[in-house]
C-alpha positions in Angstrom: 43.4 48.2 30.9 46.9 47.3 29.8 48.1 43.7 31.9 51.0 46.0 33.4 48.6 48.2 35.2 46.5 45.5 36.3 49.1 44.3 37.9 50.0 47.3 40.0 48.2 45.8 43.0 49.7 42.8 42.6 53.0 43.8 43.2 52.6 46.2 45.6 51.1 43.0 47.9 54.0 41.6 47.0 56.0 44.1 48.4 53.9 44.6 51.4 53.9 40.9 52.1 57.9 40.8 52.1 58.0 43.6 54.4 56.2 41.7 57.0 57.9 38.5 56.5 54.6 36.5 55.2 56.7 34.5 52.5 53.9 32.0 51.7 51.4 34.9 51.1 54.0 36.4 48.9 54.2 33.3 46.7 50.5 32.5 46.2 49.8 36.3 45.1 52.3 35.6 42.5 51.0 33.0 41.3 48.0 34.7 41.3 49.5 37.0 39.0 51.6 35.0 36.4 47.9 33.5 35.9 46.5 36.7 35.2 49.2 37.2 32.2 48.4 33.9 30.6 45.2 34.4 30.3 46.0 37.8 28.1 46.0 37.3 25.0 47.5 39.7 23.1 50.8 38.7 25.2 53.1 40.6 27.4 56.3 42.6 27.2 59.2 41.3 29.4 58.7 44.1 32.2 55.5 43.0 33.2 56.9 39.8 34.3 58.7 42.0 36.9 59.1 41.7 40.6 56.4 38.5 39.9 59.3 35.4 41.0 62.8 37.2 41.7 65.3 35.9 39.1 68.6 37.3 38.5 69.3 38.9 35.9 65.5 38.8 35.1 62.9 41.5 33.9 62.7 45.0 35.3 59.9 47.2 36.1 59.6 50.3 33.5 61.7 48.3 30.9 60.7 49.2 27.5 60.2 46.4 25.3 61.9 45.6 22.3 60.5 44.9 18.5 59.7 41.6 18.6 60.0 40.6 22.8 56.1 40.7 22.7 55.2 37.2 24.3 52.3 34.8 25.1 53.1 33.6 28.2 53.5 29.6 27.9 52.6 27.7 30.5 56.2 26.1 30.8 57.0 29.5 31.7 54.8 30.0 34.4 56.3 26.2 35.9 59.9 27.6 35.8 58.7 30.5 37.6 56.9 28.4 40.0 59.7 26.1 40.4 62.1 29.2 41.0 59.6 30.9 43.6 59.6 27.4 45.4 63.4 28.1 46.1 63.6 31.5 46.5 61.0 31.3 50.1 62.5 27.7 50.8 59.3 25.7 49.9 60.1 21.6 49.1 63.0 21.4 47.1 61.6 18.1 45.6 59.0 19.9 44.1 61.5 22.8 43.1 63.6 20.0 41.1 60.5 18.2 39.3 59.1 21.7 38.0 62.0 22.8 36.4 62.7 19.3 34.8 59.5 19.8 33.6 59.7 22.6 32.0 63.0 21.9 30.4 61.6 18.6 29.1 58.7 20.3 27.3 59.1 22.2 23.9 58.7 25.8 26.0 62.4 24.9 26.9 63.1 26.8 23.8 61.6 30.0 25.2 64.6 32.0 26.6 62.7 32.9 29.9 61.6 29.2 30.4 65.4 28.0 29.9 66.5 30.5 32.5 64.2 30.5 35.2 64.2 26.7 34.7 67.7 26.1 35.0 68.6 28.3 37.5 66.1 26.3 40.1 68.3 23.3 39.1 71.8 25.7 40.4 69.9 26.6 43.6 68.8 23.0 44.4 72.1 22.0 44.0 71.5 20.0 40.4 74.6 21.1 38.9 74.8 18.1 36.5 71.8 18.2 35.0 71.8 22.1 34.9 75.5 21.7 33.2 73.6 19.3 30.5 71.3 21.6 29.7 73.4 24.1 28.8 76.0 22.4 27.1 73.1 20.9 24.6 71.5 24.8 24.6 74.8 26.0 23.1 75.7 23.7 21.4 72.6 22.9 18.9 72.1 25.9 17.2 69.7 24.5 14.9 67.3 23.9 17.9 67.7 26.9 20.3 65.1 29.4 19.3 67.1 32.6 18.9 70.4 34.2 19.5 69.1 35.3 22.2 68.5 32.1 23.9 71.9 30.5 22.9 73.4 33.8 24.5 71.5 32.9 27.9 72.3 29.3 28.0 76.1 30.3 27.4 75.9 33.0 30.8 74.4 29.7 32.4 76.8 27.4 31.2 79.6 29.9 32.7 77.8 29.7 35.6 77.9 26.3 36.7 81.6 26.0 35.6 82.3 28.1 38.5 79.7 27.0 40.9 81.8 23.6 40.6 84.6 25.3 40.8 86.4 25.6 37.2 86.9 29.3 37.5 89.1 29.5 34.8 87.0 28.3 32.7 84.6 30.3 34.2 86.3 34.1 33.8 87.2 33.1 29.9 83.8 32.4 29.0 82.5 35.6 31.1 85.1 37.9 29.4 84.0 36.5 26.0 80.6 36.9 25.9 81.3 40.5 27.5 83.6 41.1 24.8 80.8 39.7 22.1 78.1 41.8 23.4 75.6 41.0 26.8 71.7 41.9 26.5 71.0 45.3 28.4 68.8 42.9 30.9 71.9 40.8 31.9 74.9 43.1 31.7 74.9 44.1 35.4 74.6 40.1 36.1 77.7 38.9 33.7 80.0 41.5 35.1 79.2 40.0 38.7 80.2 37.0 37.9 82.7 37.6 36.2 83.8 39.6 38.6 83.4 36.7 41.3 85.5 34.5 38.7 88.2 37.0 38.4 88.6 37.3 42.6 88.8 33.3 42.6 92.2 33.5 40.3 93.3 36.3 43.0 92.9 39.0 39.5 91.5 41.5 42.0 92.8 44.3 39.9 91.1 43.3 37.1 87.9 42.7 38.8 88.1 45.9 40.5 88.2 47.5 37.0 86.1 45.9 35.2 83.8 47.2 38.3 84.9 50.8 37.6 84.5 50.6 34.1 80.5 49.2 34.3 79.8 52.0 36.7 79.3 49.5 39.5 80.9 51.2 42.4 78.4 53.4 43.7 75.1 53.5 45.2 73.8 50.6 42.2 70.1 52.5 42.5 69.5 52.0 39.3 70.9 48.4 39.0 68.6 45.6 38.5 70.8 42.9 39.4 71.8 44.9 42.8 71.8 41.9 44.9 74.0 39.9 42.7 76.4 43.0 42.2 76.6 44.0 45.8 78.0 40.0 46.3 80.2 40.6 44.3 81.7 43.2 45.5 81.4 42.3 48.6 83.9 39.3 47.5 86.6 41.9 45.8 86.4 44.0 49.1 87.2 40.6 51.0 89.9 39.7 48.9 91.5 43.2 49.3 91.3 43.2 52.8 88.2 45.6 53.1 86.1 43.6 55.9 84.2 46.5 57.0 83.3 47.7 53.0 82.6 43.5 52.7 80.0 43.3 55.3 78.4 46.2 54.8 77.7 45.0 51.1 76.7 41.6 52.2 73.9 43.2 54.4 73.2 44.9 51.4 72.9 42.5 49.6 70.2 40.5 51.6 68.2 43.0 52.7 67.8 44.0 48.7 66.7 39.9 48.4 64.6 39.9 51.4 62.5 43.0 50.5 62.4 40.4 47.0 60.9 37.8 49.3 63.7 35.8 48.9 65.0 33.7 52.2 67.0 30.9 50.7 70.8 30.9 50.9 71.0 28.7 48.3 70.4 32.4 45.6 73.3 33.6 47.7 74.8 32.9 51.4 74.7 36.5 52.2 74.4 35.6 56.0 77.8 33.7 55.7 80.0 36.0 54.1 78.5 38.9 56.0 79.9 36.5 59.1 83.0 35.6 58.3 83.6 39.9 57.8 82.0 40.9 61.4 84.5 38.3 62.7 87.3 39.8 61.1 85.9 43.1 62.6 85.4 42.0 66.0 81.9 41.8 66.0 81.3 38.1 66.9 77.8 38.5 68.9 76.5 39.7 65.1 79.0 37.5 63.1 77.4 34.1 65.8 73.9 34.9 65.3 74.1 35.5 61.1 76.1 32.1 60.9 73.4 30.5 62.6 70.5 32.1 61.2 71.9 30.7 57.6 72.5 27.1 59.5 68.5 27.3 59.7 67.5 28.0 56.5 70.1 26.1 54.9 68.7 22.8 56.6 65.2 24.1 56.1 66.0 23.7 52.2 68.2 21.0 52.2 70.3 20.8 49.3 74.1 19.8 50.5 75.9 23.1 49.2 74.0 25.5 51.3 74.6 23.4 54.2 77.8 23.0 54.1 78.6 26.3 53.3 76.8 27.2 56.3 78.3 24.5 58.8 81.6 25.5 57.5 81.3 29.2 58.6 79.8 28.5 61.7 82.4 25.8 62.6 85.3 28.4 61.8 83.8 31.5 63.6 83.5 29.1 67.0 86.5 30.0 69.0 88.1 26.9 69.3 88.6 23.7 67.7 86.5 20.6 69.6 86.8 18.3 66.9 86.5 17.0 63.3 82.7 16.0 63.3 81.4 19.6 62.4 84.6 19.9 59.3 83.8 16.4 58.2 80.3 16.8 58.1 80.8 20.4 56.0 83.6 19.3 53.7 81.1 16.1 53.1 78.5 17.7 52.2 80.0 20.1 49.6 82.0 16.8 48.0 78.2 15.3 47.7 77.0 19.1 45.7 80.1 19.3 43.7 81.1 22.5 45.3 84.5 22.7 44.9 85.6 25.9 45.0 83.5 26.0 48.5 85.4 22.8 49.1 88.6 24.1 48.8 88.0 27.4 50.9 86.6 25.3 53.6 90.0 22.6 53.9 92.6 26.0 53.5 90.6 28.0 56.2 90.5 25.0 58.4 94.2 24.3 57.6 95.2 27.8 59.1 93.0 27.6 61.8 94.4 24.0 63.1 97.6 25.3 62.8 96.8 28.3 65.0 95.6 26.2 67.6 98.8 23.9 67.4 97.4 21.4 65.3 99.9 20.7 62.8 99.5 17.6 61.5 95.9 17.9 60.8 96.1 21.6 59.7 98.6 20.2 57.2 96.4 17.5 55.8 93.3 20.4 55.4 96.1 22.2 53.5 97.1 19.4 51.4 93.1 18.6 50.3 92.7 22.3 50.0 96.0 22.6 47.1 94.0 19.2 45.6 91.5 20.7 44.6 93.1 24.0 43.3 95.1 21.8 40.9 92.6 19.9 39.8 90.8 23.1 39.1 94.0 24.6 37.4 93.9 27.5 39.8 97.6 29.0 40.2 96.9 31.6 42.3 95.1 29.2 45.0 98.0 26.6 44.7 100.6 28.9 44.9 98.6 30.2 47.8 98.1 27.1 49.3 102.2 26.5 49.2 103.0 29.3 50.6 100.6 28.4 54.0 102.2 25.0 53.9 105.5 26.4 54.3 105.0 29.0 56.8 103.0 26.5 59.4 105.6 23.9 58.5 108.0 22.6 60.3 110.3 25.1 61.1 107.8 27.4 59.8 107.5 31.3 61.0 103.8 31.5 61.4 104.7 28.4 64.4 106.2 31.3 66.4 103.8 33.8 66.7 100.5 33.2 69.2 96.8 34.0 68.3 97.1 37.5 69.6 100.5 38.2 67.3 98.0 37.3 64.7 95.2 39.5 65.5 96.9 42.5 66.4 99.0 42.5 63.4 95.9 42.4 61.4 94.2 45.1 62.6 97.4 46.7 62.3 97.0 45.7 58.1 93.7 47.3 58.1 94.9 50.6 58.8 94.3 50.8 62.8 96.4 53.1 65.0 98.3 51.6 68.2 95.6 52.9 70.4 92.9 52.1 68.3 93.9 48.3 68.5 94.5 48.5 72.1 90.5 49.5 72.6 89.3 47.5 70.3 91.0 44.0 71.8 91.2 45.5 75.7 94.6 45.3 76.1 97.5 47.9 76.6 99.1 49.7 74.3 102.4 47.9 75.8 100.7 44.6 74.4 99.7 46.2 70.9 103.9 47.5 70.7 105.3 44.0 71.9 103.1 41.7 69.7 103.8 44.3 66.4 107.5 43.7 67.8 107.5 40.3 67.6 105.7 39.8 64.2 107.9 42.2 62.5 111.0 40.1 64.2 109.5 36.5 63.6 108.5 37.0 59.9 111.1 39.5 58.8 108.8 42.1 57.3 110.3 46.1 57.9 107.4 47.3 59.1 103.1 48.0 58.7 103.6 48.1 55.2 105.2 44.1 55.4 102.3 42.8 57.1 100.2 42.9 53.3 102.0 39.6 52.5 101.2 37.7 55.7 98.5 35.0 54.9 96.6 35.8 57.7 94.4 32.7 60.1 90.5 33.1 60.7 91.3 34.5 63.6 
C-alpha cells in the first residue's frame, strides 16, 4: 500500500484529536506518522507530508507531485517538523529553539523542507536574529543552497523577518519581487499574504486590496491552502479600511481554520488579539475581554516576549481606563526585548491616543513621540506622517482636546455607516445625544459632514 494511504488513519486521528481539544495526543500521532514515512524507502511526494505538523505555506493533501520532488525523508526533516509541532500546541519553547538549530546546523539544512519548517520555529519562538542569519547566508551562497528552489524559500523567509522586525519596506519590495519573478504554486497564496500585510503597514491599502482581487483571494478561500494566513491578512486590510465587523469575522476565521490544525500558539498568529481589538470597536467588549485574555494565557504559557507583549498590549488598551504605566511598560518592554518593532510602534501610537483621550497629555505625547521613533527608523512615511498628524490634533491647542469620549464614539459609528437611530441603540442613549455630539464634532474639527469624519484619526475607544 502506497505511504499516502497508510496514512489515511493517521490524519483523520489527527483531525479527530483537534476537534476535541487533546493537543498532546495530536502531536505524538504525528510523530507517529513522520516515522512511518522515513522508514519508506522508496521516498515520498510532498503531499504526503500533509496535515502531519501545520506549516504555512506547507504541503497539501491531493497535491500532485512534480518530476523530481520525490524525497527520502531525512531525519533533519523530521526534527524541524518536531521543532515546529512543539510551537504550534505550545510545548517548551527551549526545546522548540534547540531542534531547529539542530536541524539547521546539519547538512539536511540544504533540504528546502528542513530550511523552512526549521526556520520558521526560530520566527515563532521569537529568534529573529538567528532566523535573519540563516536566511541571509541561504540567499546569498548560491553555490551551497541545493536548488532554486531552496534559495527561493529562504528569500520568502528572509522577507519575512524584515517585517516581523518591522522593516516593511523592505519587506513589500522583496514580496513584490519575488511575485513578479515567479512564486511556487505551494507558496503563492502565502507570499501574497504577506505581502499584502507589508503593503497595509505603508497604509498602500489600495494596492493590497488589489493585489487581493487579482489572486482570487476574496472569497470563500475553500480551496486555499494557506487559508489561515490569508484570512489574517485580510482581516488587517479590512482593519485598515475601517471594516471592523468584515475584520473580526476573518480573525475568527482565521483561528478556528488553525485550531481544527491543532494549532494553539499565538506566536503562528495572534488571532485572538486582532479579533479583540475589532469586537471593541464593534461594541462587543464581554467577547472582545475574554479573547484578550484567552491570548494573555497562551502567550505566557509559551513564553517568548513578542506574543506576550502583543497580548498585554491589547488587553491593557481594551480595559476601559487608564490605571497606570505598569501594564504599557511591561508590554512595550517586552516587544523592545523580541525586536518587534512594528508591534512596538502600534502599541506607543495606540496608547498615545488613548492617554490623550483620557486627558493625559503629556504622557500621551511622549507614547506619540516613541511611536514616530520607530516609524523613522523604519523609514515608514505613511506611519510618521500618521504619527504627526495625532501629535498635532491632541496638542496643545489641538481639536481632538475638545471633543469627549462619547464625541469620539458616536462619530465613529457614524464613519461606519450607522444611521442616527441605529447609534442611539447601540450606545443607549437618545437620539438628541447622537444629533448634539455629530454637532459638535462636525463644529470642533471643521469637517462638512459624515463624509468628513473618514479623515479623523480616530482613539481606541
Amino acid at each position: 500500500m502506497p505511504p499516502v494511504d497508510r496514512l489515511a488513519p493517521n490524519r483523520g486521528a489527527l483531525a479527530e484529536l483537534a476537534r476535541l481539544g487533546r493537543w498532546s495526543e495530536a502531536n505524538n500521532a504525528a510523530l507517529e506518522a513522520i516515522r512511518l514515512l522515513q522508514s519508506e524507502p522508496t521516498g515520498v511526494i510532498a503531499a504526503e507530508l500533509a496535515d502531519l505538523v501545520y506549516v504555512a505555506g506547507g504541503p497539501r493533501p491531493g497535491q500532485s507531485p512534480t518530476a523530481g520532488e520525490r524525497l527520502i525523508v531525512p531525519d533533519e526533516r523530521a526534527i524541524a517538523m518536531q521543532a515546529l509541532s512543539v510551537v504550534n500546541r505550545i510545548g517548551e519553547l527551549d526545546e522548540a529553539v534547540e531542534a531547529a538549530e539542530t536541524a539547521l546546523s546539519s547538512p539536511g539544512r540544504w533540504e528546502v523542507g528542513t530550511f523552512w519548517y526549521a526556520v520558521l520555529a526560530l520566527v515563532y519562538a521569537d529568534q529573529l536574529e538567528s532566523a535573519r542569519e540563516h536566511c541571509a547566508r541561504a540567499v546569498h551562497n548560491a553555490t551551497r543552497s541545493s536548488s532554486e528552489r531552496h534559495r527561493h524559500a529562504a528569500a520568502v523567509l528572509h522577507a519575512r523577518v524584515a517585517f516581523l522586525t518591522g522593516d516593511s519596506v523592505t519587506a513589500a519590495n522583496r514580496f513584490t519581487g519575488l511575485l513578479a519573478s515567479g512564486v511556487h504554486d505551494q507558496q503563492r497564496g502565502l507570499v501574497v499574504a504577506w505581502t499584502v500585510a507589508a503593503l497595509v503597514d505603508l497604509g498602500a491599502l489600495e494596492d493590497a486590496g488589489d493585489l487581493l482581487r487579482q489572486s482570487g483571494l476574496t472569497g470563500p478561500l475553500d480551496d486555499e491552502g494557506d487559508r489561515a494566513e490569508v484570512l489574517w491578512s485580510r482581516g488587517l486590510l479590512h482593519e485598515a479600511v475601517d471594516r471592523p465587523q468584515a475584520a473580526f469575522d476573518d480573525f475568527m476565521a482565521c483561528g478556528r481554520e488553525l485550531l481544527k490544525r491543532s494549532v494553539i500558539n499565538p506566536a503562528v498568529i495572534p488571532w485572538r488579539s486582532a479579533a479583540a481589538r475589532n469586537a471593541y470597536a464593534i461594541e462587543r467588549r464581554d467577547i472582545s475581554l475574554a479573547l484578550a485574555r484567552e491570548e494573555v494565557v497562551e502567550a505566557n504559557r509559551w513564553g517568548a516576549p513578542n506574543p506576550i507583549g502583543r497580548a498585554l498590549g491589547v488587553d491593557a488598551l481594551i480595559t476601559d481606563s487608564y490605571e497606570g504605566a505598569a501594564p504599557l511598560d511591561t508590554a512595550a518592554a517586552l516587544l523592545e526585548t523580541g525586536g518587534a518593532n512594528a508591534d512596538l510602534r502600534d502599541l506607543w501610537y495606540d496608547f498615545g491616543a488613548k492617554l490623550s483621550l483620557e486627558r493625559h497629555f503629556a504622557e500621551g505625547e511622549q507614547a506619540f513621540s516613541a511611536a514616530r521613533h520607530l516609524a523613522a527608523r523604519s523609514r515608514n512615511r505613511f506611519w510618521v506622517d500618521r504619527i504627526d498628524t495625532a501629535l498635532r490634533c491632541w496638542g496643545e491647542g489641538g481639536s481632538y482636546r475638545e471633543l469627549s469620549r462619547q464625541d469620539f464614539r458616536v462619530a465613529y459609528l457614524a464613519r461606519l455607516g450607522f444611521g442616527n437611530k441605529d447609534i442611539a441603540a447601540r450606545l443607549h442613549v437618545s437620539l438628541r445625544t447622537v444629533e448634539l455630539c455629530l454637532s459638535t464634532v462636525y463644529r470642533k474639527l471643521g469637517v462638512p459632514g459624515r463624509g468628513g469624519l473618514r479623515s479623523v484619526l480616530f482613539p481606541p475607544l
